[in-house]
CHARMM-style PDB file with segment names, atoms N, HN, CA, C and O in Angstrom:
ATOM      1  N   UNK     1       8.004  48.643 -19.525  1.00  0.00      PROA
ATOM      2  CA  UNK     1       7.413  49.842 -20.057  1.00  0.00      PROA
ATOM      3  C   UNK     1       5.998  49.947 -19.490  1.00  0.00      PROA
ATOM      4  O   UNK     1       5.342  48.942 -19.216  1.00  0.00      PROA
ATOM      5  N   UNK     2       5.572  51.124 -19.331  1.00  0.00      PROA
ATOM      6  HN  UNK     2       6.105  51.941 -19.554  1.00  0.00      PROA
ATOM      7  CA  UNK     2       4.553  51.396 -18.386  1.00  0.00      PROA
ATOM      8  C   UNK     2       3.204  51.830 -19.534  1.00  0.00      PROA
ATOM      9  O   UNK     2       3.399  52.805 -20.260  1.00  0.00      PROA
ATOM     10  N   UNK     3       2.251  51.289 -19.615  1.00  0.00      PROA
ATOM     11  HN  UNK     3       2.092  50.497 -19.025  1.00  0.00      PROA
ATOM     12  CA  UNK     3       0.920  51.958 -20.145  1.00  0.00      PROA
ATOM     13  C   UNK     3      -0.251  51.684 -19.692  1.00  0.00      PROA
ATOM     14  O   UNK     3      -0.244  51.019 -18.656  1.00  0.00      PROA
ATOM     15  N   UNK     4      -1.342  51.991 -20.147  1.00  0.00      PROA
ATOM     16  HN  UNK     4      -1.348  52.532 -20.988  1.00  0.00      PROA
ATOM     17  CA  UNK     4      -2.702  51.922 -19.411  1.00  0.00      PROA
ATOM     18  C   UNK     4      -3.223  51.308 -20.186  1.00  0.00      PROA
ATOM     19  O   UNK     4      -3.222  51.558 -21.392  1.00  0.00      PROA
ATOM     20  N   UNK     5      -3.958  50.065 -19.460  1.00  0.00      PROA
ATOM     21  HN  UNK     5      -3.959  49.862 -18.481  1.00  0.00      PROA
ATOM     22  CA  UNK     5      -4.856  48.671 -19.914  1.00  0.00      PROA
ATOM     23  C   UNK     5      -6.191  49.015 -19.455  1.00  0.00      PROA
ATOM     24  O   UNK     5      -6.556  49.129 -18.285  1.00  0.00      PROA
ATOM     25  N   UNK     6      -7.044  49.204 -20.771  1.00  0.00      PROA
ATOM     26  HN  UNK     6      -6.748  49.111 -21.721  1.00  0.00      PROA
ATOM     27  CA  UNK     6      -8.409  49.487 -20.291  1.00  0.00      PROA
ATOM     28  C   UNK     6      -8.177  49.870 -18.366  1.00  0.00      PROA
ATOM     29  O   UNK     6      -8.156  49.189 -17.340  1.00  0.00      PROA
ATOM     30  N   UNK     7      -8.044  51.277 -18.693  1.00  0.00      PROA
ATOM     31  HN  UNK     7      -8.060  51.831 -19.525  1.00  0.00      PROA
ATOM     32  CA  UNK     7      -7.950  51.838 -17.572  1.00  0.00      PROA
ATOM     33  C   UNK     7      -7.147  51.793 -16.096  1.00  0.00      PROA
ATOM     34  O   UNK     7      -7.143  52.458 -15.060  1.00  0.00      PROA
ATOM     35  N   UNK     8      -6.416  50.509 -16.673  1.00  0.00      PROA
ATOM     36  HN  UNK     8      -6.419  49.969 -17.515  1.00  0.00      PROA
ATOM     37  CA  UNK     8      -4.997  50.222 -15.102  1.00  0.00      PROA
ATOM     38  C   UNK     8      -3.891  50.077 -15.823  1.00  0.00      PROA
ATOM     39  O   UNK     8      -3.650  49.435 -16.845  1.00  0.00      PROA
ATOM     40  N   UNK     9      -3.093  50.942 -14.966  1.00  0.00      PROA
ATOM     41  HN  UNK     9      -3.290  51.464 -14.135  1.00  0.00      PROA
ATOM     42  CA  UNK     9      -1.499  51.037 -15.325  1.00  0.00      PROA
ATOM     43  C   UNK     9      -0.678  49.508 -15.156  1.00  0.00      PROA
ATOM     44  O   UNK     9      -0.669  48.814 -14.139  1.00  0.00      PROA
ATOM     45  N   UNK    10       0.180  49.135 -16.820  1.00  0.00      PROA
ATOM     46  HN  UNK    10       0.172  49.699 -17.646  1.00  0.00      PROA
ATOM     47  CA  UNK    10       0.333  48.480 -16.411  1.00  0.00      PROA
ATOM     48  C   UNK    10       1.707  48.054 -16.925  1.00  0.00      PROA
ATOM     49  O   UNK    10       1.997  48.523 -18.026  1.00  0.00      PROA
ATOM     50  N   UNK    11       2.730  47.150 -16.269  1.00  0.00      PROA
ATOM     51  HN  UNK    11       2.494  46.769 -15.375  1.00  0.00      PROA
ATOM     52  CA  UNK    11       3.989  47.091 -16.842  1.00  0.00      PROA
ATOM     53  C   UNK    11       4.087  46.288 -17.824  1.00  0.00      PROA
ATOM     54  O   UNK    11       3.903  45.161 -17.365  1.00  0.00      PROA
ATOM     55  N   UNK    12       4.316  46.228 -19.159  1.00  0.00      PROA
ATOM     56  HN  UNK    12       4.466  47.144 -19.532  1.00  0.00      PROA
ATOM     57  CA  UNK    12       4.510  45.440 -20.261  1.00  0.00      PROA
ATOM     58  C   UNK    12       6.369  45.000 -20.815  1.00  0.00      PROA
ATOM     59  O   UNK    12       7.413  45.550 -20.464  1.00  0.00      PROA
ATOM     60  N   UNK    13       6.252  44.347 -21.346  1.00  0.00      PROA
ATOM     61  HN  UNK    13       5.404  43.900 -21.631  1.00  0.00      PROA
ATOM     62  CA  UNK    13       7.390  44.211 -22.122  1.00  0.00      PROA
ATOM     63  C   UNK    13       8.259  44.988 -22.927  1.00  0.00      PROA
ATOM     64  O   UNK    13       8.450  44.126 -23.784  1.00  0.00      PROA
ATOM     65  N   UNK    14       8.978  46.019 -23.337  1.00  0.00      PROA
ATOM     66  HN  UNK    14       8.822  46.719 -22.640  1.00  0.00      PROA
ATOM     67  CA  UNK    14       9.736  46.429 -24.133  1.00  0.00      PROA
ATOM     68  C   UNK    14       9.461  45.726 -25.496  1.00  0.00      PROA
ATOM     69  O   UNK    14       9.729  44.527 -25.571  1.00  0.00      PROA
ATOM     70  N   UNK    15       8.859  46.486 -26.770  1.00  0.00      PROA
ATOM     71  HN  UNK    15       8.641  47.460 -26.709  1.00  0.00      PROA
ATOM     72  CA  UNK    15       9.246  45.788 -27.623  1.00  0.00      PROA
ATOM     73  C   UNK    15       7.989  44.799 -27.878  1.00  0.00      PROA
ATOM     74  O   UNK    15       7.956  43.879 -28.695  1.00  0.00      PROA
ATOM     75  N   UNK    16       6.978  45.195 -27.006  1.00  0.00      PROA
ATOM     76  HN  UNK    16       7.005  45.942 -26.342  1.00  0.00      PROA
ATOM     77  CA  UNK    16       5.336  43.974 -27.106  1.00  0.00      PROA
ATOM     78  C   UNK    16       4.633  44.543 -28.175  1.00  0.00      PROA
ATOM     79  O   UNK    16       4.464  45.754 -28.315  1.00  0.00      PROA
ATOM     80  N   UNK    17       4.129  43.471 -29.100  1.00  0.00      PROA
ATOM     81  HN  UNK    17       4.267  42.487 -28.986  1.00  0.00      PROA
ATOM     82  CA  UNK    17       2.560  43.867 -29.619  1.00  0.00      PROA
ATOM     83  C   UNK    17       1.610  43.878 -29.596  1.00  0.00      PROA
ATOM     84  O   UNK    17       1.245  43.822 -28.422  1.00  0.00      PROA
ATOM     85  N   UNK    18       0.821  43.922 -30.248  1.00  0.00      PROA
ATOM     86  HN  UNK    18       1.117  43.968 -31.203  1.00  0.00      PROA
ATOM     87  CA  UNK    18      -0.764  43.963 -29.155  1.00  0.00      PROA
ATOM     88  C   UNK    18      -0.819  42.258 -29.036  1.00  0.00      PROA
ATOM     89  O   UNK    18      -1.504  41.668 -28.200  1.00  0.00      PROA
ATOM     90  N   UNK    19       0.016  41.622 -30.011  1.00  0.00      PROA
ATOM     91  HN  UNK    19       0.572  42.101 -30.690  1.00  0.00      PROA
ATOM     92  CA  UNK    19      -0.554  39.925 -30.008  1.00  0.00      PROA
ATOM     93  C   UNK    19       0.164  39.379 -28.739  1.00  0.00      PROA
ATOM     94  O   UNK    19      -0.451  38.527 -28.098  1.00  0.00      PROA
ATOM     95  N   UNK    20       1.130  39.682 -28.393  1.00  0.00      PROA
ATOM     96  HN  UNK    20       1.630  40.374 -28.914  1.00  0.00      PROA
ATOM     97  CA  UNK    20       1.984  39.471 -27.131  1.00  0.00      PROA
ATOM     98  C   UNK    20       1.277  39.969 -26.291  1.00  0.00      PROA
ATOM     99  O   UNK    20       0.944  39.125 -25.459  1.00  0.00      PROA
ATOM    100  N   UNK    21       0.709  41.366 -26.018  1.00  0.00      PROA
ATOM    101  HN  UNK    21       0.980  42.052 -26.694  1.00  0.00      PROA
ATOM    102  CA  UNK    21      -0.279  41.510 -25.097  1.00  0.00      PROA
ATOM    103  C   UNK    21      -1.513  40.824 -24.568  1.00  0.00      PROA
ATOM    104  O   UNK    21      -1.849  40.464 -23.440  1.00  0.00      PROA
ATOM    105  N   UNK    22      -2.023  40.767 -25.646  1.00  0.00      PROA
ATOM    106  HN  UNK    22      -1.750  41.059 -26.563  1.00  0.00      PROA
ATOM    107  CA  UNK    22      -3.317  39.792 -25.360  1.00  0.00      PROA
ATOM    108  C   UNK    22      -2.900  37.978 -25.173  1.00  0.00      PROA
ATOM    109  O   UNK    22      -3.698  37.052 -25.035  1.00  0.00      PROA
ATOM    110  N   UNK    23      -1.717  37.933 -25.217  1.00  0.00      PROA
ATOM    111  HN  UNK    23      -1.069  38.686 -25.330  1.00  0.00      PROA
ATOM    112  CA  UNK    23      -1.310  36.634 -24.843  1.00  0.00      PROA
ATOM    113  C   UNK    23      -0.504  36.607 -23.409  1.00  0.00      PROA
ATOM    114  O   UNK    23      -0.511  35.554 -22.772  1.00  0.00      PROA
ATOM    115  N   UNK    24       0.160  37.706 -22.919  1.00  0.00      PROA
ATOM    116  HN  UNK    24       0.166  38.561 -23.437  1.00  0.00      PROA
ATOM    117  CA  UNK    24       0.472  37.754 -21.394  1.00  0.00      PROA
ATOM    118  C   UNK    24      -0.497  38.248 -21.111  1.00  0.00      PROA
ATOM    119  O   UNK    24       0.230  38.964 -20.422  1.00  0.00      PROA
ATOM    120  N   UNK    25      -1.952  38.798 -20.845  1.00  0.00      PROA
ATOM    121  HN  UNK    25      -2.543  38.216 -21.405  1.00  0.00      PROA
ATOM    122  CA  UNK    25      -2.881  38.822 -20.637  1.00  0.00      PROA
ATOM    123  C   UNK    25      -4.096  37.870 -20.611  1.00  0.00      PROA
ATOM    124  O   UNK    25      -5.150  38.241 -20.095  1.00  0.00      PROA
ATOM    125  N   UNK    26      -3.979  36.811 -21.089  1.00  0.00      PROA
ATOM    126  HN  UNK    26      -3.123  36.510 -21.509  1.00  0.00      PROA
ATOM    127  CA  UNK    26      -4.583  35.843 -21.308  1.00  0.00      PROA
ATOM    128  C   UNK    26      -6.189  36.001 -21.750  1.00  0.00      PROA
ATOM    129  O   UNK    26      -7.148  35.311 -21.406  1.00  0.00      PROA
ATOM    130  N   UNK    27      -6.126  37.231 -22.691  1.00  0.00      PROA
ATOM    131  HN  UNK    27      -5.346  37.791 -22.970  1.00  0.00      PROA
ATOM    132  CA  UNK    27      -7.344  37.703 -23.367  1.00  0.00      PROA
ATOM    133  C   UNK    27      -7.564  37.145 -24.941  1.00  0.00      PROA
ATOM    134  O   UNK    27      -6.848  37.097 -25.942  1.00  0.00      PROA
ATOM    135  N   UNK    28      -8.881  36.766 -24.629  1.00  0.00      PROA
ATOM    136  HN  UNK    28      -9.462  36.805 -23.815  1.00  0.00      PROA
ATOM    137  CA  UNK    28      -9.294  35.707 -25.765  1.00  0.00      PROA
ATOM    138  C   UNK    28      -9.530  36.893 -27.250  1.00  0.00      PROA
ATOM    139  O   UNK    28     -10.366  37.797 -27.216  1.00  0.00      PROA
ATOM    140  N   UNK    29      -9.106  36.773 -27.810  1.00  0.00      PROA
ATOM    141  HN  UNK    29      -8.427  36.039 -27.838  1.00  0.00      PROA
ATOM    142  CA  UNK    29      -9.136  37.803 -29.435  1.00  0.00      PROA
ATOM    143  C   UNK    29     -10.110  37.685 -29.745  1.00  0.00      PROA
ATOM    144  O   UNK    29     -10.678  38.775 -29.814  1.00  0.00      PROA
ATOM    145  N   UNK    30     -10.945  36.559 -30.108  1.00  0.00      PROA
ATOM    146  HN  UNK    30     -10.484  35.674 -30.052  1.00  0.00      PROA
ATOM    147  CA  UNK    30     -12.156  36.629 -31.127  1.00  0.00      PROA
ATOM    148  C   UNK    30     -13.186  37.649 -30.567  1.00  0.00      PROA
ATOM    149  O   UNK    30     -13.183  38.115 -29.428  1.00  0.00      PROA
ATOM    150  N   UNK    31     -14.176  37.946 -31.689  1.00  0.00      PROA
ATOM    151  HN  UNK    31     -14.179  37.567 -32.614  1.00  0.00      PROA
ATOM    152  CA  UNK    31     -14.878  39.366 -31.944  1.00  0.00      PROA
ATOM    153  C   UNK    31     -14.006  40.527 -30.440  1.00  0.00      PROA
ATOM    154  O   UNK    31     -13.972  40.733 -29.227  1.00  0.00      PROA
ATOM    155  N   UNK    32     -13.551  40.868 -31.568  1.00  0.00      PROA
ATOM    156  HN  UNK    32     -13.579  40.700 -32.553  1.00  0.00      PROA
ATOM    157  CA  UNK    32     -12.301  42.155 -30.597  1.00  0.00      PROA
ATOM    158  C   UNK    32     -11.951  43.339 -31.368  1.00  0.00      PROA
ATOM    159  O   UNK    32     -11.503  43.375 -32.514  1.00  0.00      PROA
ATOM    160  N   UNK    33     -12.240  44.388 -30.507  1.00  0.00      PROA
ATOM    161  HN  UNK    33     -12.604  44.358 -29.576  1.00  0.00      PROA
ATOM    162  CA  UNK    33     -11.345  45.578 -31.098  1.00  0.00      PROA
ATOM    163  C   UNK    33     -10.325  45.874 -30.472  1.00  0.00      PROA
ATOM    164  O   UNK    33     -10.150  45.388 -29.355  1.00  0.00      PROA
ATOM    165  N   UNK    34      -9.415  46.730 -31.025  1.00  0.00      PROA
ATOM    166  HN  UNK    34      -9.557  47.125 -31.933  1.00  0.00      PROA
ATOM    167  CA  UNK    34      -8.002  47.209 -30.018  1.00  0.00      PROA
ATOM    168  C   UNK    34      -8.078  48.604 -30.578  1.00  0.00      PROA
ATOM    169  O   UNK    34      -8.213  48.884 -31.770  1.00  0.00      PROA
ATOM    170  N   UNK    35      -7.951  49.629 -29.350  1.00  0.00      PROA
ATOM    171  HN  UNK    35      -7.842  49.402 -28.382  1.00  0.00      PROA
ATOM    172  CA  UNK    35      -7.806  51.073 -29.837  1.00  0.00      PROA
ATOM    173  C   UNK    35      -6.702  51.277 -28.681  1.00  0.00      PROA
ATOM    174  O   UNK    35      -6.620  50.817 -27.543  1.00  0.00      PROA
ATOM    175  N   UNK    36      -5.739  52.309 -29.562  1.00  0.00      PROA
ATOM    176  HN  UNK    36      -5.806  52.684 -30.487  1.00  0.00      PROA
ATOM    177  CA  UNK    36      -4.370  52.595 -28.723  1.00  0.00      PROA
ATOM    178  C   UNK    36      -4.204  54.269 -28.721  1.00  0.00      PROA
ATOM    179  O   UNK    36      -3.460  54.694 -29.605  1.00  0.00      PROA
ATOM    180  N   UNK    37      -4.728  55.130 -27.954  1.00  0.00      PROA
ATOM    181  HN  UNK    37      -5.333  54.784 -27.236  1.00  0.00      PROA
ATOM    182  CA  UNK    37      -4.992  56.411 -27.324  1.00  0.00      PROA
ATOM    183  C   UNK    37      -5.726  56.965 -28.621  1.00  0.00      PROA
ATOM    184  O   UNK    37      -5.433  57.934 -29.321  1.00  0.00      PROA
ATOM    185  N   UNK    38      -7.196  55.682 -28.772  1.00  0.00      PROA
ATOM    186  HN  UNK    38      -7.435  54.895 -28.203  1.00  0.00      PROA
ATOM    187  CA  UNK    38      -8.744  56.049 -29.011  1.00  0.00      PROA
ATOM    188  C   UNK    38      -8.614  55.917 -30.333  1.00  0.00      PROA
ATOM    189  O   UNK    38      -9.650  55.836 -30.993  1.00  0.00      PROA
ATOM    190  N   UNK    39      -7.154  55.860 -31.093  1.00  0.00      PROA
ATOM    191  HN  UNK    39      -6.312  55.926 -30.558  1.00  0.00      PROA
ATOM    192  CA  UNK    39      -7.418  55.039 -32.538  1.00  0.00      PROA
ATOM    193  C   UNK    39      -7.343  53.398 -32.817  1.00  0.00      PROA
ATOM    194  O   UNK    39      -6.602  52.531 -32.354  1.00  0.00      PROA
ATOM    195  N   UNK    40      -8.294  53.361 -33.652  1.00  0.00      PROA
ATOM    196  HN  UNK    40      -8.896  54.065 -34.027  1.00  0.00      PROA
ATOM    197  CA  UNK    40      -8.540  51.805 -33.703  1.00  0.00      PROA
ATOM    198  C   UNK    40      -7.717  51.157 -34.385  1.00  0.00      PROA
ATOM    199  O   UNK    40      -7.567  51.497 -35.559  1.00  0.00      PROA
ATOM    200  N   UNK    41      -6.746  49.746 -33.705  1.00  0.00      PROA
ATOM    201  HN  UNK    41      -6.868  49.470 -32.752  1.00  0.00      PROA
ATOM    202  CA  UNK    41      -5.584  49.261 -34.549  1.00  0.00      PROA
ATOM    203  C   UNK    41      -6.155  47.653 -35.101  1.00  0.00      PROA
ATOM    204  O   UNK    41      -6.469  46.675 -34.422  1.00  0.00      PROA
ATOM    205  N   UNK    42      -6.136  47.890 -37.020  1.00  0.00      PROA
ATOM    206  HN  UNK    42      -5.881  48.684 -37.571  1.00  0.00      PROA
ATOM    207  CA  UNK    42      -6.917  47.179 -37.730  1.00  0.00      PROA
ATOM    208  C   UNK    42      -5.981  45.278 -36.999  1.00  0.00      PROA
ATOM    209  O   UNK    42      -4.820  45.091 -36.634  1.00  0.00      PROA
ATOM    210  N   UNK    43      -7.006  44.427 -37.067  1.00  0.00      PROA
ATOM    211  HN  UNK    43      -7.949  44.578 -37.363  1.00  0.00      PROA
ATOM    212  CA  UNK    43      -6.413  43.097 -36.270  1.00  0.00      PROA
ATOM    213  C   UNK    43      -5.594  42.343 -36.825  1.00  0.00      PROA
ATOM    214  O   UNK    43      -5.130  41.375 -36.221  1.00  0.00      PROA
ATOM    215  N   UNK    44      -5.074  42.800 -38.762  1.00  0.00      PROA
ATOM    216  HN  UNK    44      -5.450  43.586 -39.252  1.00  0.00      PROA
ATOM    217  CA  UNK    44      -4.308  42.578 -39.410  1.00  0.00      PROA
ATOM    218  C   UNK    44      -2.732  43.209 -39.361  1.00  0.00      PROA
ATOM    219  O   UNK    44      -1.850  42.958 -40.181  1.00  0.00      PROA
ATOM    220  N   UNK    45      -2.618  44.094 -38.182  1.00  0.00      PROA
ATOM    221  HN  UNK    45      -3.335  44.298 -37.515  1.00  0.00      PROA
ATOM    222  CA  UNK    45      -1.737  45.008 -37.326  1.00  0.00      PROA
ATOM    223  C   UNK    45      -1.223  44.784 -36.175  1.00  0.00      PROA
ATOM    224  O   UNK    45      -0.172  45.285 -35.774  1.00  0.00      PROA
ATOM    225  N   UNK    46      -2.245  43.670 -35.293  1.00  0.00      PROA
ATOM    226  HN  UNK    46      -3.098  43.263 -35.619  1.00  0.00      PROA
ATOM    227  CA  UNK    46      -1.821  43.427 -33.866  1.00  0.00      PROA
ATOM    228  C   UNK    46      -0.402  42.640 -34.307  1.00  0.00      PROA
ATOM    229  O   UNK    46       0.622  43.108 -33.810  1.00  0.00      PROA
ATOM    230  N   UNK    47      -0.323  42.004 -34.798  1.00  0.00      PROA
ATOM    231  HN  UNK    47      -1.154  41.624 -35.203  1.00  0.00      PROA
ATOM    232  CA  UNK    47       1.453  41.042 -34.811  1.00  0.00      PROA
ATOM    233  C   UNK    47       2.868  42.020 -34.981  1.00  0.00      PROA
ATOM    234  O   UNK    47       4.042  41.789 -34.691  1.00  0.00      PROA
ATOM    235  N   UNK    48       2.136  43.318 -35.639  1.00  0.00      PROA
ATOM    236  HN  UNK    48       1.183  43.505 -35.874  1.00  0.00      PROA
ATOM    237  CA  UNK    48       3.823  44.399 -36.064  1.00  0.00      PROA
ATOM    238  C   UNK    48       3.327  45.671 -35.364  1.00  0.00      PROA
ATOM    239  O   UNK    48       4.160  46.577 -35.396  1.00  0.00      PROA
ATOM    240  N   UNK    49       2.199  45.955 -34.752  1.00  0.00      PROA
ATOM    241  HN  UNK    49       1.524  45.218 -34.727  1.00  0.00      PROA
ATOM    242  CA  UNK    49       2.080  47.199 -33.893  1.00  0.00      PROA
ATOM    243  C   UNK    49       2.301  46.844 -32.439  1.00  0.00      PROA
ATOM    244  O   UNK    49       1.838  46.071 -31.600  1.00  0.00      PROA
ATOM    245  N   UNK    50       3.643  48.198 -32.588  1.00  0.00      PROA
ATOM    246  HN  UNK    50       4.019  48.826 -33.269  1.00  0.00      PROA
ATOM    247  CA  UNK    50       4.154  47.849 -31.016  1.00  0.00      PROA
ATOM    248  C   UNK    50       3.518  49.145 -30.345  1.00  0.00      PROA
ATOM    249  O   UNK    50       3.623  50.185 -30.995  1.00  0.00      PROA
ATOM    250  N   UNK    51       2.630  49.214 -28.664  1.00  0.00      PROA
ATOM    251  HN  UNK    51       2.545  48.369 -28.137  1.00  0.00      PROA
ATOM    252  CA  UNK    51       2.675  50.526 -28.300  1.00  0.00      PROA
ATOM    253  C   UNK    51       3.867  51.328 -27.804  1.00  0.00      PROA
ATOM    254  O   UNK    51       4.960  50.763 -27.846  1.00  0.00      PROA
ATOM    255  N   UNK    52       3.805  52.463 -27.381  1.00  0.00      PROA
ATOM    256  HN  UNK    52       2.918  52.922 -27.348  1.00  0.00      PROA
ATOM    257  CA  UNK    52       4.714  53.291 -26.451  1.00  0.00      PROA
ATOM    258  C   UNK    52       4.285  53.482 -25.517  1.00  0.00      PROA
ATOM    259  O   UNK    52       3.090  53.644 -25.266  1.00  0.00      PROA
ATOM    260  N   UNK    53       5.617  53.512 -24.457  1.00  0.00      PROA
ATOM    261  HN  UNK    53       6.587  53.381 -24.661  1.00  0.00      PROA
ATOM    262  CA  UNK    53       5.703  54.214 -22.838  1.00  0.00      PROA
ATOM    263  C   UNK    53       4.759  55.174 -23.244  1.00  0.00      PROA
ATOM    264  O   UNK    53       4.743  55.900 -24.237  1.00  0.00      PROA
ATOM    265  N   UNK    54       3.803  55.025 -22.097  1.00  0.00      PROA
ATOM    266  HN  UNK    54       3.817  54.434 -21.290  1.00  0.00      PROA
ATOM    267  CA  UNK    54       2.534  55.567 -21.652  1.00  0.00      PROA
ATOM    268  C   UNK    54       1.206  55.582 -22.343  1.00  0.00      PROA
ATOM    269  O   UNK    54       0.287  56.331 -22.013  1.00  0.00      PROA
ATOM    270  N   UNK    55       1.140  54.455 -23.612  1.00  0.00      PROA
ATOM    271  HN  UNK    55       1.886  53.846 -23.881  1.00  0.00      PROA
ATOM    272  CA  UNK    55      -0.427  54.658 -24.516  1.00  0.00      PROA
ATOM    273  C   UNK    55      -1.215  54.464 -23.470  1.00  0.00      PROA
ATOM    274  O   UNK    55      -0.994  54.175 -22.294  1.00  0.00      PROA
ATOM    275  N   UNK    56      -2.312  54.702 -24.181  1.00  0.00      PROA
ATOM    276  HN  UNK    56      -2.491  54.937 -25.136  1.00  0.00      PROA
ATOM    277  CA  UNK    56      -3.307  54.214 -23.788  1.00  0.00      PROA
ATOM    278  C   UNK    56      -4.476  52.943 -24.435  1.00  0.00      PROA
ATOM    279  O   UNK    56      -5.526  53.169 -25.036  1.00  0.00      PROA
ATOM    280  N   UNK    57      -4.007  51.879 -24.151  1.00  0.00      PROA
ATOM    281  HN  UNK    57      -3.154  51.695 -23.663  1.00  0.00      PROA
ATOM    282  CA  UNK    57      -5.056  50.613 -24.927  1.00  0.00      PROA
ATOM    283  C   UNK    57      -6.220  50.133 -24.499  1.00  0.00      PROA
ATOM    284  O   UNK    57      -6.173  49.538 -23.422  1.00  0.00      PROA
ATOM    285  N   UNK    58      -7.416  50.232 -25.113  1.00  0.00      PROA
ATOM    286  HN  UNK    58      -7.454  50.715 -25.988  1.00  0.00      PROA
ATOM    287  CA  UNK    58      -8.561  49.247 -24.759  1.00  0.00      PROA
ATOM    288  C   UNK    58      -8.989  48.225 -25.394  1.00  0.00      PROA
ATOM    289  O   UNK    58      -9.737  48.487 -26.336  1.00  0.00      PROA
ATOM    290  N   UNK    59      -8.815  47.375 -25.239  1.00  0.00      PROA
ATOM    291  HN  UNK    59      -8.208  47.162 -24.473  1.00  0.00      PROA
ATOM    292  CA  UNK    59      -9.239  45.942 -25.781  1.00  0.00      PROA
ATOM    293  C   UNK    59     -11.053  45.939 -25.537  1.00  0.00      PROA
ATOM    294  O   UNK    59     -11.668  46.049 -24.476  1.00  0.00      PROA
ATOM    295  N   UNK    60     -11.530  45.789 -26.792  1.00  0.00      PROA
ATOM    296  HN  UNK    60     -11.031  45.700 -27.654  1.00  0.00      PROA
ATOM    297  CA  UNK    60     -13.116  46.100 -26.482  1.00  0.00      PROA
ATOM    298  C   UNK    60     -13.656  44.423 -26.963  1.00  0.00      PROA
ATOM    299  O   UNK    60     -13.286  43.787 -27.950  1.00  0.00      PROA
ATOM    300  N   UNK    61     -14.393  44.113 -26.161  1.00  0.00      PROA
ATOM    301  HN  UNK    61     -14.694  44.629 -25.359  1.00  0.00      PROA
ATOM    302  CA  UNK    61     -15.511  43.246 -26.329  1.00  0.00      PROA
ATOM    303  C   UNK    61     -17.234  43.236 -26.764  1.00  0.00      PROA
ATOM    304  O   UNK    61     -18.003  44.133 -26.419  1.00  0.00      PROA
ATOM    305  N   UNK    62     -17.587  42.183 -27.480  1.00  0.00      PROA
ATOM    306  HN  UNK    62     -16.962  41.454 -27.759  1.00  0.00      PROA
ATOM    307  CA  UNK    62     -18.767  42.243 -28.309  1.00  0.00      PROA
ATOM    308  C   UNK    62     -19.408  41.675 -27.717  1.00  0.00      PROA
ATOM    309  O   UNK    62     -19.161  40.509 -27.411  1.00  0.00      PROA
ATOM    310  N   UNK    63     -20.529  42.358 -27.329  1.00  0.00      PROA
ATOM    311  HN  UNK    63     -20.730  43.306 -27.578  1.00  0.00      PROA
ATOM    312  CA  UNK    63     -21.574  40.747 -27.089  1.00  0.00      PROA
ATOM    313  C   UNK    63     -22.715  40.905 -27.718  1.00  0.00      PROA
ATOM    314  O   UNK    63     -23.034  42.051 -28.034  1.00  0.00      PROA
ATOM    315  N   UNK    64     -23.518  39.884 -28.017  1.00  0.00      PROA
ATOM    316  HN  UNK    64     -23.259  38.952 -27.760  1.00  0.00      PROA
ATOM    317  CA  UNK    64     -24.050  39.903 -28.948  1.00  0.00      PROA
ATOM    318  C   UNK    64     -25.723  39.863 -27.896  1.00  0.00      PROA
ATOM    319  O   UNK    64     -25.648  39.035 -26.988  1.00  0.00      PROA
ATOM    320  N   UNK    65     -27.116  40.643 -27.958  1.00  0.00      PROA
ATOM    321  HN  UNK    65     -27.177  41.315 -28.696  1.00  0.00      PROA
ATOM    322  CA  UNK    65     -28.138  40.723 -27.370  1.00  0.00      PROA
ATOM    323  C   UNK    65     -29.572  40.512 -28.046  1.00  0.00      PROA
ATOM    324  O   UNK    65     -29.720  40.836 -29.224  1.00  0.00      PROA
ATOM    325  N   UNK    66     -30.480  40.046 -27.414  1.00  0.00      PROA
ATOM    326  HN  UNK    66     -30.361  39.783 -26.457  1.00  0.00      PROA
ATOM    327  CA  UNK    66     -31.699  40.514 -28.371  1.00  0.00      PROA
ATOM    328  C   UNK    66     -32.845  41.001 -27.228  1.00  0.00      PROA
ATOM    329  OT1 UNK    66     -33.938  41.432 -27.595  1.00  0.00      PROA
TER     330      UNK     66
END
């Protein structure tokens, strides 16, 4: 299934969640947001929210500055 990963098309699994994503992705979760075509999916959601052919997901990162 085909969708867009912070901005690159990309082929996923049938049937993935965002926790399967960020694990064939090898993207580290802690301080993380996930928004799936610009709504934000709460991180108590990534294990039973599956996307669809063609979302759009950004996995956002924190960093912390002074």
């Amino acid at each position: 299934m085909l969708v867009t990963i912070n901005g690159e098309r990309k082929e996923i699994p049938n049937n993935s969640t965002i926790e399967d994503i960020l694990k064939q992705l090898k993207i580290e979760e802690k301080v993380m947001a996930v928004a799936v075509n610009m709504e934000i999916v709460k991180k108590e959601e990534w294990g039973s929210f599956k996307p669809k052919e063609g979302d759009k997901i950004e996995f956002l990162g924190f960093t912390g500055g002074g």
